[in-house]
C-alpha positions as a printed Julia matrix, in Angstrom:
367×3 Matrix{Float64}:
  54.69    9.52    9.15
  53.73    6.22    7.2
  54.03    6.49    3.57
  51.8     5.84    0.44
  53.5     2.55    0.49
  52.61    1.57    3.75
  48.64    2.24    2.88
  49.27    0.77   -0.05
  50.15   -2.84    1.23
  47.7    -2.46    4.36
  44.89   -2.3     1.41
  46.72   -5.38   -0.21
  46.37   -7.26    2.51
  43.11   -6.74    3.72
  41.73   -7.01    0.0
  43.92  -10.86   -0.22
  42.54  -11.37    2.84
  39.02  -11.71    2.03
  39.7   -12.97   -1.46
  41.35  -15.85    0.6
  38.6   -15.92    2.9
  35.82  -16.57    0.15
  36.55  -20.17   -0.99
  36.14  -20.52    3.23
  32.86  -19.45    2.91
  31.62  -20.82   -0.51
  32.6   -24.38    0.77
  30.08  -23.89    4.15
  27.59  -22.5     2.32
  26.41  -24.77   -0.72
  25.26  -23.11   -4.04
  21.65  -22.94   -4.99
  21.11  -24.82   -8.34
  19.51  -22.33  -11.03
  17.34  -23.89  -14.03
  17.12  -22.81  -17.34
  14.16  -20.51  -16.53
  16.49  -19.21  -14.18
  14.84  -19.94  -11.0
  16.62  -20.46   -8.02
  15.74  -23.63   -6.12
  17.4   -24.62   -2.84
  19.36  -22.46   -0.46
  20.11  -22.21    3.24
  17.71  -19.49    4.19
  16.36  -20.5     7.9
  15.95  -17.29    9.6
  14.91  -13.7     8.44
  15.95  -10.94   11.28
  14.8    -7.7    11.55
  16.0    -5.47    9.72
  19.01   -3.28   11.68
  17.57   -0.28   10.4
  14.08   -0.1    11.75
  13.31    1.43   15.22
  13.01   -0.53   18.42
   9.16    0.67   18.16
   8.81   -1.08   14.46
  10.73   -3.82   15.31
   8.29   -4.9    18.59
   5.0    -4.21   16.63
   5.94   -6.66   14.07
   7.3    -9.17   16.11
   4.24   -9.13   17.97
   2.06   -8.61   14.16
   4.46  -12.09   13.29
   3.55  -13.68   16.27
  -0.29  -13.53   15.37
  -2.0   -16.55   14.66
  -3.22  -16.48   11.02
  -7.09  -15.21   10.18
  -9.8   -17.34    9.4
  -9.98  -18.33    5.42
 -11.87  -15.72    3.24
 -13.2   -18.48    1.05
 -14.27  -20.51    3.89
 -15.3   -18.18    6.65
 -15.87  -14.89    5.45
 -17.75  -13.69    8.37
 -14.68  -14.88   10.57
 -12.16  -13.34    8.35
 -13.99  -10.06    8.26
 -14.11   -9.71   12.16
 -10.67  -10.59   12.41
  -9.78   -7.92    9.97
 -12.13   -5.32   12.08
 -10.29   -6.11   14.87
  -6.65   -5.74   14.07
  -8.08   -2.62   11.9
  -9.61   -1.32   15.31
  -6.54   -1.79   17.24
  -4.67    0.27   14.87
  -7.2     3.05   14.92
  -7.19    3.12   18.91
  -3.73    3.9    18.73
  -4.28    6.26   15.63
  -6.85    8.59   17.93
  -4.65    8.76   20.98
  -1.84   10.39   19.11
  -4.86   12.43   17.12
  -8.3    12.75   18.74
 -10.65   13.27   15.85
 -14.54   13.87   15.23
 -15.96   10.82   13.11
 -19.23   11.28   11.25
 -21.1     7.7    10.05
 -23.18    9.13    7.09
 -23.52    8.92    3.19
 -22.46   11.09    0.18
 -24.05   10.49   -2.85
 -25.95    7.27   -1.83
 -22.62    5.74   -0.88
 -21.82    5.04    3.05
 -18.84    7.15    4.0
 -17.03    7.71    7.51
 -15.99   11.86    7.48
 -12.95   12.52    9.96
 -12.16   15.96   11.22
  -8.6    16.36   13.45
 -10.34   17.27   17.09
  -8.62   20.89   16.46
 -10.66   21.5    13.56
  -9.48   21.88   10.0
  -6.58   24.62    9.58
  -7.7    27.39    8.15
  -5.45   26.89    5.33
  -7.41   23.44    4.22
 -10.69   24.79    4.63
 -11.23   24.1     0.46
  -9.59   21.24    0.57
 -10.49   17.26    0.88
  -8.85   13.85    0.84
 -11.14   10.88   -0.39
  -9.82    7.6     1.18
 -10.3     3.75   -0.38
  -9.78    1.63    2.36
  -8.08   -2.05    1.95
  -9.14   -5.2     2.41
  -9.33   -6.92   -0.54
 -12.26   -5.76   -2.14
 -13.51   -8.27    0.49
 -12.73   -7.12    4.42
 -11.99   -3.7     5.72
 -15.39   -1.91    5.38
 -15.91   -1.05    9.6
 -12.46    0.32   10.34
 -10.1    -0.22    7.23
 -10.6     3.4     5.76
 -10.48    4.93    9.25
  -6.81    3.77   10.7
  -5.93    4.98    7.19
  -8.11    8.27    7.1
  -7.15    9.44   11.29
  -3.57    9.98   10.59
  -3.47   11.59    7.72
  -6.63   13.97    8.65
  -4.49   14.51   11.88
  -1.24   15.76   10.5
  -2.51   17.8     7.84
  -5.53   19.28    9.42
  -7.9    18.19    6.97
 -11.03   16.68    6.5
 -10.57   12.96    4.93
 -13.81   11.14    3.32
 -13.32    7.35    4.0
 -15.34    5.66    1.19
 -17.06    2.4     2.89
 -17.25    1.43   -1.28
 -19.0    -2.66   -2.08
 -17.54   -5.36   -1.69
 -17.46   -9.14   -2.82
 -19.08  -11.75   -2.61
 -21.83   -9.28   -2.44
 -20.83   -6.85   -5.32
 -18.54   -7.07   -8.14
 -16.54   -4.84  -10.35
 -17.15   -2.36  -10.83
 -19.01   -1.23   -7.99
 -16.17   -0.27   -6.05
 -15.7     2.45   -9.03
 -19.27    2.88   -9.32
 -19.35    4.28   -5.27
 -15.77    6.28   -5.97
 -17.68    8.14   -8.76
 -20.52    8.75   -6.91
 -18.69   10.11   -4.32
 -15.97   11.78   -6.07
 -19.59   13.66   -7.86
 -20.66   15.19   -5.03
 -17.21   16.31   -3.23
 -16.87   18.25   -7.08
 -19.75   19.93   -5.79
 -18.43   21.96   -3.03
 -14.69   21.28   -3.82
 -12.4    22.33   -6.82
 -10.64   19.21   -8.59
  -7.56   21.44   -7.93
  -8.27   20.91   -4.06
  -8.84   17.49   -4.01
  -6.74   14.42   -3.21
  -7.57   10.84   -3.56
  -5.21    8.1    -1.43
  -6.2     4.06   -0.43
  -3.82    0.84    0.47
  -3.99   -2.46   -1.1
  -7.26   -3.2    -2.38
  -7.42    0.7    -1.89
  -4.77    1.52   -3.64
  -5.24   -0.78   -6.69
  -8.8     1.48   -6.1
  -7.83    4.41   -6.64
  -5.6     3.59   -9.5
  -9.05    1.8   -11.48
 -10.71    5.54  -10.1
  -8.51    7.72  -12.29
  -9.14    5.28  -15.75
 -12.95    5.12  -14.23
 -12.85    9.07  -14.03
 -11.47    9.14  -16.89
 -14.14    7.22  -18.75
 -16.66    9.05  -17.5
 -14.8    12.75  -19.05
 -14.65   13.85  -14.86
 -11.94   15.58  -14.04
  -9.16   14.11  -12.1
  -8.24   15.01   -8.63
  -4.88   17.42   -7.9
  -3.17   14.47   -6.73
  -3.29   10.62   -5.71
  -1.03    8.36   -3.67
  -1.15    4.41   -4.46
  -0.06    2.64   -1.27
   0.69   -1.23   -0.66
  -0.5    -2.06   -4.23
   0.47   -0.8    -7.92
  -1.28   -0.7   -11.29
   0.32   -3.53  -12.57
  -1.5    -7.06  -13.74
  -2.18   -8.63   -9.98
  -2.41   -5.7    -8.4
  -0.65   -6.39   -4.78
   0.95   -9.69   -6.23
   3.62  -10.41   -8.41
   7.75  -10.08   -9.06
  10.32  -10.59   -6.33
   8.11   -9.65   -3.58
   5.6   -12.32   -4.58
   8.79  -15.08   -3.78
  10.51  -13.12   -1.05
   8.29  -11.61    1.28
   6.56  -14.22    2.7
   9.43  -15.34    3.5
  10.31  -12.37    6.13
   6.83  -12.07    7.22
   6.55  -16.05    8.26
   4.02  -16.74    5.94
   3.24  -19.69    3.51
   4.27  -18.74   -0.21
   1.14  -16.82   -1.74
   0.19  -16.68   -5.67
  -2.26  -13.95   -6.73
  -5.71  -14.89   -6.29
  -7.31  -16.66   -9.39
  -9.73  -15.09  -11.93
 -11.68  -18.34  -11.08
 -12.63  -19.11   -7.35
 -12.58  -23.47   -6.53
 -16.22  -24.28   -6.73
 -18.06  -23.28   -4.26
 -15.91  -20.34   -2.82
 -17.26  -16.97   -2.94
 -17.19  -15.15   -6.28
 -14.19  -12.74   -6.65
 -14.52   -9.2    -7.46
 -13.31   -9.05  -10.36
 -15.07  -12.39  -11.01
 -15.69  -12.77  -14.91
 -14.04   -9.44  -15.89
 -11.38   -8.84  -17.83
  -9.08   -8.04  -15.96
  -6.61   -6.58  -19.12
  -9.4    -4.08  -19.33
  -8.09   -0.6   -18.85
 -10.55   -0.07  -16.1
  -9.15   -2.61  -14.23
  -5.24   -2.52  -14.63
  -4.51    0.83  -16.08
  -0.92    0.3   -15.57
  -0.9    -1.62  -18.97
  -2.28    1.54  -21.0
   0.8     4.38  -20.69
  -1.58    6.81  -22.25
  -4.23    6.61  -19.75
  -0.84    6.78  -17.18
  -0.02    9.62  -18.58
  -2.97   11.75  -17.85
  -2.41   11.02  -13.98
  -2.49   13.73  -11.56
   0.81   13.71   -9.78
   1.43   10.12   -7.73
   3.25    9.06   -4.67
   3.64    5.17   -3.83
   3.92    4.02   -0.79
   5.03    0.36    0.0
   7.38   -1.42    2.42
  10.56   -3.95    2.19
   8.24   -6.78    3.58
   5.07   -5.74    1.47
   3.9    -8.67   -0.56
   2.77   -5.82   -3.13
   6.52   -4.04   -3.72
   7.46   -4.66   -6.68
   4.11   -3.78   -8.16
   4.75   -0.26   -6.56
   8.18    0.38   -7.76
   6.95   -1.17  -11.82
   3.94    0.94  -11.19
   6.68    3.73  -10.25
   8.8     3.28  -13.14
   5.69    2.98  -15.73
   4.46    6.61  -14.21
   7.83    7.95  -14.47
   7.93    6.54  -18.45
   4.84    8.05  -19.07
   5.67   11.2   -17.47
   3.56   11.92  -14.66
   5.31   13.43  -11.53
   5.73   10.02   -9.57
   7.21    9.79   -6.2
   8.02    6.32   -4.18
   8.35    5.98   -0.44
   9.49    2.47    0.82
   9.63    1.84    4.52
  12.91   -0.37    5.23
  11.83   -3.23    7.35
   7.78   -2.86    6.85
   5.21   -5.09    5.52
   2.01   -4.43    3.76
  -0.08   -1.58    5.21
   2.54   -1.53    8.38
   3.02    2.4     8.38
  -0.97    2.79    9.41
  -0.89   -0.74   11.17
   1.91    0.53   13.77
   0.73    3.63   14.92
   3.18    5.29   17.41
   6.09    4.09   15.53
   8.98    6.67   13.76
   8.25    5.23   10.78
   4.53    5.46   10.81
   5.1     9.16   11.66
   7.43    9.53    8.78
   5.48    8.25    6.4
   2.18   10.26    6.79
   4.89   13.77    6.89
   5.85   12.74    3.72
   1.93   12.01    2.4
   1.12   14.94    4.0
   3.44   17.22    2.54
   2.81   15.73   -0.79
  -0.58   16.36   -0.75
   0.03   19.8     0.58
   2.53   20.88   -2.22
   0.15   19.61   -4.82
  -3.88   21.06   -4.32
  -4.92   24.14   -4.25
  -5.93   26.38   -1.25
């Protein structure tokens, strides 16, 4: 038998090893410069793999999503960039109703043009009293013909549930807040058949930043709030699905050209914004700077992704829920960009990740 002494100078030398490898290393690789600000400028970065722990299935959707050639401009060709968004959004849902076959009703609640998606199976007996309202993403711009729906299939499919896509208004046409002005009317009529206790309120991106503005909106208006929301590919923060690391990294890893939240502003002669003349410090519009209307969320998963340009808005609109004390849970999908778990359906990750909605949702309203 080898000794304590013999472990002890095999961990010697592999620890002097590297030590003596490292100078090696530092001399092939040059050090970034860092200013005063403390920005990092330089580097060596020239390729961004995959991440080794997503599945084969992740890995080929977004090497084929990476491959795409980008969209059409939504300041200069918002028709174009709208059909191009229906059409990856389509693709997605294709796949979404092969794994669940569901019945999809094109009709309106409360004045408000909504798609209604029951699993094929009909609702389990269990959810009968229950209801998910979906905001769909897009930007408060693209999304309204399929957007809610890839989001609303899956998760109406696993739990068994009836989900209400909201097709809310968008810009140029619309402004704030008539995105909040639809999820109230909505929200209005589903309190008519459906306890608060039962209901559940989810949306990514411009959704998610949606549903977030709902709950100060509700608020404002002395409704009561749902059992329980989940904020996905966006946060509550100031710029919404922009901002912090992800803002510099991600586009990086996604082969993208570096992108800056879009400004309050549009050039002259672009369409008008959404939130185009508001302020956008207004509660109603970034709640995640008032911890007091935080703290009278409903419980509050976030969802968000490695690669999602919005991530670290999710985890500081995490960590402000969890300050404020509301029951906050975060998901991040290793490997995933924004809005990838409904944008890969078929994937072990997409399945994952609407389990884990699901269940939240199920532990949290009322039968």
């Amino acid at each position: 038998m080898r000794g304590a002494g013999f472990l002890r100078s095999l961990m010697f030398t592999s620890l002097a090893s590297g030590l003596l490898a490292a100078p090696v290393l530092a001399q092939e690789t040059p050090r970034p410069t860092i200013d005063a600000e403390g920005t990092v400028h330089g580097g060596n970065l020239t390729t961004a793999p995959m991440s080794s722990f997503a599945s084969p299935e992740a890995k080929a959707a977004l090497t084929k999503r990476l491959a795409l050639p980008p969209g059409p401009s939504q300041l200069k060709d918002l028709k174009g960039s709208r059909e191009y968004s229906d059409g990856l959004a389509k693709d997605a849902l294709d796949g979404w109703l092969k794994i669940y076959p569901s019945k999809i009703e094109d009709t309106k609640i409360g004045g408000v043009h909504v798609h209604i998606v029951t699993p094929e199976g009909g609702v389990a007996p269990e959810n009968k009293n229950r209801v998910l309202i979906n905001a769909h993403m897009g930007g408060f711009v693209v999304g309204s013909r399929y957007g809610g729906l890839q989001e609303a299939v899956p998760l109406a499919g696993r739990g068994k549930i009836k989900v209400i896509a909201v097709d809310y208004r968008l810009a140029p046409e619309f402004t704030f807040p008539a995105a909040s002005e639809d999820m109230e009317a909505v929200y209005r009529e589903v309190l008519k058949t459906a306890k608060p206790a039962n209901i559940g309120i989810f949306g990514c991106s411009a959704g998610g930043t949606l549903v977030a503005q709902s709950m100060a909106w509700f608020l404002d208006k002395k409704l009561p709030l749902p059992s329980a929301i989940s904020i996905q590919c966006s946060g509550a923060m100031p710029s919404f699905w922009f901002g912090g690391d992800a803002q510099t990294v991600t586009p990086i890893l996604n082969a993208s050209p570096p992108q800056s939240a879009p400004p309050a502003s549009p050039p002259p002669g672009a369409p008008r914004g959404y939130f185009a003349g508001v302020d956008q410090k207004s509660r109603l519009v970034t709640p995640g700077l008032y911890p007091e209307v935080l703290a009278q969320f409903p419980p509050t998963m976030i969802i968000t992704g490695t690669r999602d340009i919005a991530m670290s808005n999710a985890i500081a609109t995490h960590t402000a829920l969890l300050k404020a004390g509301v029951d906050a849970r975060l998901l991040v999908n290793e490997g995933l960009g924004h809005g990838h778990f409904f944008a890969f359906p078929g994937t072990p990750e997409s399945a994952i990740t609407y389990d884990v909605l699901w269940k939240f949702f199920d532990s949290h309203l009322k039968k």
